[in-house]
C-alpha positions as CSV (number, residue, x, y, z in Angstrom):
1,X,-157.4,-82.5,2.0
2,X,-156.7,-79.2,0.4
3,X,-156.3,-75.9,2.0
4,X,-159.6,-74.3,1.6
5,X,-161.5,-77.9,2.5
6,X,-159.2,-77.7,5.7
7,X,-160.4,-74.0,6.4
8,X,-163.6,-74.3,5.8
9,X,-163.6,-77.3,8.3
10,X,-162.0,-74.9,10.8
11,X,-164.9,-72.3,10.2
12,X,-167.7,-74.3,10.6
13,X,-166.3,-75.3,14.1
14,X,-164.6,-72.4,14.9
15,X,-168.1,-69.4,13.9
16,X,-170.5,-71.3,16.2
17,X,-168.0,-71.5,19.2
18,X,-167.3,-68.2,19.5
19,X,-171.0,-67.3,18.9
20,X,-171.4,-69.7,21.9
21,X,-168.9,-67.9,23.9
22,X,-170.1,-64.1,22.6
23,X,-173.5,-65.5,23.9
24,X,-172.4,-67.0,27.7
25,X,-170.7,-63.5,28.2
26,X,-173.6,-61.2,27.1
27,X,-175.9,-63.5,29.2
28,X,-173.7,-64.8,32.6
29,X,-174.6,-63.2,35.5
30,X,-171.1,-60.8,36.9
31,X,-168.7,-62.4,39.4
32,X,-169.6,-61.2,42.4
33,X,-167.6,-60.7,45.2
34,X,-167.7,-60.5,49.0
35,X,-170.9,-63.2,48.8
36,X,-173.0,-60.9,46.9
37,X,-173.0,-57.8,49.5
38,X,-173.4,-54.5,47.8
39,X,-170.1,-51.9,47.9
40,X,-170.9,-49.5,50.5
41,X,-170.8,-45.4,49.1
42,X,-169.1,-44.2,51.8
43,X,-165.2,-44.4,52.0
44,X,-163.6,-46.9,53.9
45,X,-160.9,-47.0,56.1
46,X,-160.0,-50.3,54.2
47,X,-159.8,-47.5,50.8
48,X,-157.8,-45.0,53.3
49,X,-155.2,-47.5,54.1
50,X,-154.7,-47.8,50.4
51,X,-154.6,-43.9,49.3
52,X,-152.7,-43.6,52.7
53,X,-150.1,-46.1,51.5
54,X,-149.7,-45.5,48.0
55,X,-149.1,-41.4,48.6
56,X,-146.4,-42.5,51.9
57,X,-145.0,-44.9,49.2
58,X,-144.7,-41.8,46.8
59,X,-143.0,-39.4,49.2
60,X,-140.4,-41.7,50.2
61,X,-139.7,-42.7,46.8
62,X,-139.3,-39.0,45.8
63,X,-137.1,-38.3,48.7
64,X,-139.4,-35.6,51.0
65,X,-139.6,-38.5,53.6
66,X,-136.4,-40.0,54.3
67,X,-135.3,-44.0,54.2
68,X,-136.1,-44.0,58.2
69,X,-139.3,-43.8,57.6
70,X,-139.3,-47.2,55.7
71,X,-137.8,-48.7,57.7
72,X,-138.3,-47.8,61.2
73,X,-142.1,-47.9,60.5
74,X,-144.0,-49.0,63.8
75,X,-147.6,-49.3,62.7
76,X,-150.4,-47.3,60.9
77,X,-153.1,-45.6,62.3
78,X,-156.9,-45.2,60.7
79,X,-159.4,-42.9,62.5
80,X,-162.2,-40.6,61.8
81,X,-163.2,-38.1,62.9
82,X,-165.0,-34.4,61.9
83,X,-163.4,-31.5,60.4
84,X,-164.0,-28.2,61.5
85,X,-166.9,-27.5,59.3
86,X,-168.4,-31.0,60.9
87,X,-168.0,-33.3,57.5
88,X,-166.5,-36.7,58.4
89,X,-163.2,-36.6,57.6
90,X,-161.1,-39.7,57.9
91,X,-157.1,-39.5,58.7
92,X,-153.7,-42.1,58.4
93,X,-151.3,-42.1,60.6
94,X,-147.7,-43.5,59.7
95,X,-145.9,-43.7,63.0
96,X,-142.2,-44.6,63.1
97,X,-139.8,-45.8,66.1
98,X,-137.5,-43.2,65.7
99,X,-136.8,-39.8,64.7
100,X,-138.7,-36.4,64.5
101,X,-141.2,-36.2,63.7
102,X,-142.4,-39.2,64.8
103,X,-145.7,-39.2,62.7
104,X,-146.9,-38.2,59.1
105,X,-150.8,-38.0,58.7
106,X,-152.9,-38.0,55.5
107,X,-156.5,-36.7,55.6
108,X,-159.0,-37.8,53.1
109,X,-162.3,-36.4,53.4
110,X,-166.0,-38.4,53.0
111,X,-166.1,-39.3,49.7
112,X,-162.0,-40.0,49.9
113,X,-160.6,-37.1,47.6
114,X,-156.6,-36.5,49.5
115,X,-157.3,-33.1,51.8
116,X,-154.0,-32.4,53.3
117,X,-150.9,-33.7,54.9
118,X,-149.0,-33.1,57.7
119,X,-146.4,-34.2,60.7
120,X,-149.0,-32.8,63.5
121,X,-152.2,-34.2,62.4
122,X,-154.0,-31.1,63.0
């Protein structure tokens, strides 16, 4: 069989497969996950936790909080509540078993952009 017969063979399988496949993937419905529930809009404290841990994980990494806070970490807090011009606002609270201060809070307001950060969580 000569080279060209041989890739011509290849071709004539190998065009209508992936028009096949460029077909099933303009056509399948999207995975959807969570049994087919919509995403709520609203920010989540599932979505805090998350932006909570990844800027704790940032500070300690850069040094501003020390290795205690690591490990001596005791549990993390999720609450909302209303900031003083009433929007929700929703804070995390990384408590530790030792040391002073004892807490570092993150505030995220209602649509989850980062708001602040403190040791008081005023």
């Amino acid at each position: 069989m000569s080279r060209s017969h041989r890739r011509a063979m290849i071709l004539s399988v190998a065009i209508p497969l992936l028009g096949i496949m460029s077909l099933y993937l303009l056509t399948a419905p999207p995975a959807v996950g969570h049994g087919g529930k919509p995403h709520a809009e609203a920010f989540t404290a599932f979505q805090a936790l998350g932006k909570g841990a990844e800027l704790y994980d940032r500070l300690i990494l850069a040094g501003k909080l020390d290795e205690s806070w690591e490990t001596d970490l005791k549990r993390v807090h999720i609450d909302s509540r209303s900031d003083g011009a009433g929007q929700r606002e929703v804070v995390v609270r990384f408590e530790r078993t030792s040391g002073e201060p004892g807490s570092v809070f993150f505030f995220f307001d209602q649509t989850g952009a980062y708001s602040g950060s403190n040791f008081t969580g005023e």
